[in-house]
DRENNUKE-530213 format. One record per residue (C-alpha): residue in one letter; x, y, z. Coordinates in steps of 0.02 Angstrom, whole numbers. Layout:
N
NODE   aa        X        Y        Z
NODE    A        X        Y        Z
...
END
This chain:
112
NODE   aa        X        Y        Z
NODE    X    -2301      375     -318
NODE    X    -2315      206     -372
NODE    X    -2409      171     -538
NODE    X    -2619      173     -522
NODE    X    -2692       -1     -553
NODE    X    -2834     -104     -520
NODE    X    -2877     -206     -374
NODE    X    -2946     -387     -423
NODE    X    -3059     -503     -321
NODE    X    -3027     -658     -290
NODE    X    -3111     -718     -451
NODE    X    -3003     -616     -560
NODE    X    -3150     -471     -591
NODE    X    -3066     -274     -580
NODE    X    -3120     -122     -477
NODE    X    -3037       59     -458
NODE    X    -3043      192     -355
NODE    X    -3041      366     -426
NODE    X    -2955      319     -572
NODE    X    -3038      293     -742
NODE    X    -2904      245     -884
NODE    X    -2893       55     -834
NODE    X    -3039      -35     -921
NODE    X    -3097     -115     -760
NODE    X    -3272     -177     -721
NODE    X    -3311      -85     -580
NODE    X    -3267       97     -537
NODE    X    -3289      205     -375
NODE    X    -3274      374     -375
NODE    X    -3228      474     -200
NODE    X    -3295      654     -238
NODE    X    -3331      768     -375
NODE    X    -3159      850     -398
NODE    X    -3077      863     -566
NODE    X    -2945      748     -528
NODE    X    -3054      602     -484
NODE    X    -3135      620     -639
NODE    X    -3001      598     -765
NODE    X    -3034      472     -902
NODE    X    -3234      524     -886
NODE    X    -3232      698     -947
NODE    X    -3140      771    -1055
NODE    X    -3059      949    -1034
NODE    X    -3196     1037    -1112
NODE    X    -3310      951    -1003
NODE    X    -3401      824    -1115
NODE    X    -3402      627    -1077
NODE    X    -3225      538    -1147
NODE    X    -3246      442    -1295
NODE    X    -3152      308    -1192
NODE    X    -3286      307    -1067
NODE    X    -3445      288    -1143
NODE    X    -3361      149    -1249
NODE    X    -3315       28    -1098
NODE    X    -3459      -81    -1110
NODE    X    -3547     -113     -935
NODE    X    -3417      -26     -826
NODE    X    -3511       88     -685
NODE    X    -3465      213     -577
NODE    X    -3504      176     -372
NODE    X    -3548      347     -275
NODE    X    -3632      431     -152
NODE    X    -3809      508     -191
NODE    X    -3754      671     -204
NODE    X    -3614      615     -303
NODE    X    -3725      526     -433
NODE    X    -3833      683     -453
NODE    X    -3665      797     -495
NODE    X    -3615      666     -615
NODE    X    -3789      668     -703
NODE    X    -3780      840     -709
NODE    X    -3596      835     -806
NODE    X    -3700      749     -971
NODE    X    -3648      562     -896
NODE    X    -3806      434     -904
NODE    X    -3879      407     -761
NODE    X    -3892      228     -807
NODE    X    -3681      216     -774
NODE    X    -3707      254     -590
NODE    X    -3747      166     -452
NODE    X    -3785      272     -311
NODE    X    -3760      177     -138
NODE    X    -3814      274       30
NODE    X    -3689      306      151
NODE    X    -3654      204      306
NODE    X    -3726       50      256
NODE    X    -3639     -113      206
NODE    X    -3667     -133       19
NODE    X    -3615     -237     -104
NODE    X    -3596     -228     -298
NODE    X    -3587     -391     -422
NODE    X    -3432     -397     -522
NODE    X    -3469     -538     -633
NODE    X    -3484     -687     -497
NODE    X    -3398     -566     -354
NODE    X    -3377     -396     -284
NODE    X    -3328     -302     -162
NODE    X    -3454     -251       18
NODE    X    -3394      -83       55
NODE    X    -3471       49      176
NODE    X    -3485      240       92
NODE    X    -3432      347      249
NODE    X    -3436      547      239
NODE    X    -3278      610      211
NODE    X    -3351      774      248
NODE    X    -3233      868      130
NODE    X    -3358      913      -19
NODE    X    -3532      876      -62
NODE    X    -3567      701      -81
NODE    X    -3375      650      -22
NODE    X    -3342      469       32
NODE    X    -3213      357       93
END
């Protein structure tokens, strides 16, 4: 598997997907299964260090998605719930990425 990484936009602003050790502006976050969550929580469960130290970055979800992660101790204020099936967009610095948040119907609150 090749390296994880993140994608830039054309204005040189980063997003990931499901992957939170890269310092990148923007995060999205799939589902609510352990391994799409590390670099948020640690293993006993408690928000990284690393995390709530990376000023501004937020975490894209689903609804259901953003209430799970709320109720793991992470601020609400980090999350930016988006409802599914509906072109959205998100400001990284002068970009961003429209995406469309389509059940992946393989947990609560799972999106590709």
């Amino acid at each position: 598997m090749p390296p994880r990484q993140a994608h830039t936009t054309s204005e040189g602003d980063s997003y990931c997907v499901d992957w939170f050790g890269s310092g990148a502006d923007l995060y999205f976050l799939s589902h609510m299964h352990t391994d799409h969550l590390v670099g948020i929580f640690k293993q006993n469960g408690s928000v990284t260090g690393e995390w709530e130290t990376q000023t501004g970055a937020k975490i894209v979800c689903s609804e259901q998605t953003k209430d799970l992660l709320v109720a793991r101790g992470l601020p609400g204020s980090r999350v930016i719930a988006k409802p599914m099936g509906e072109a959205c967009f998100v400001p990284i610095g002068s970009s961003g990425p429209t995406f469309v948040l389509i059940n992946a119907n393989h947990c609560p609150g799972s999106v590709m």
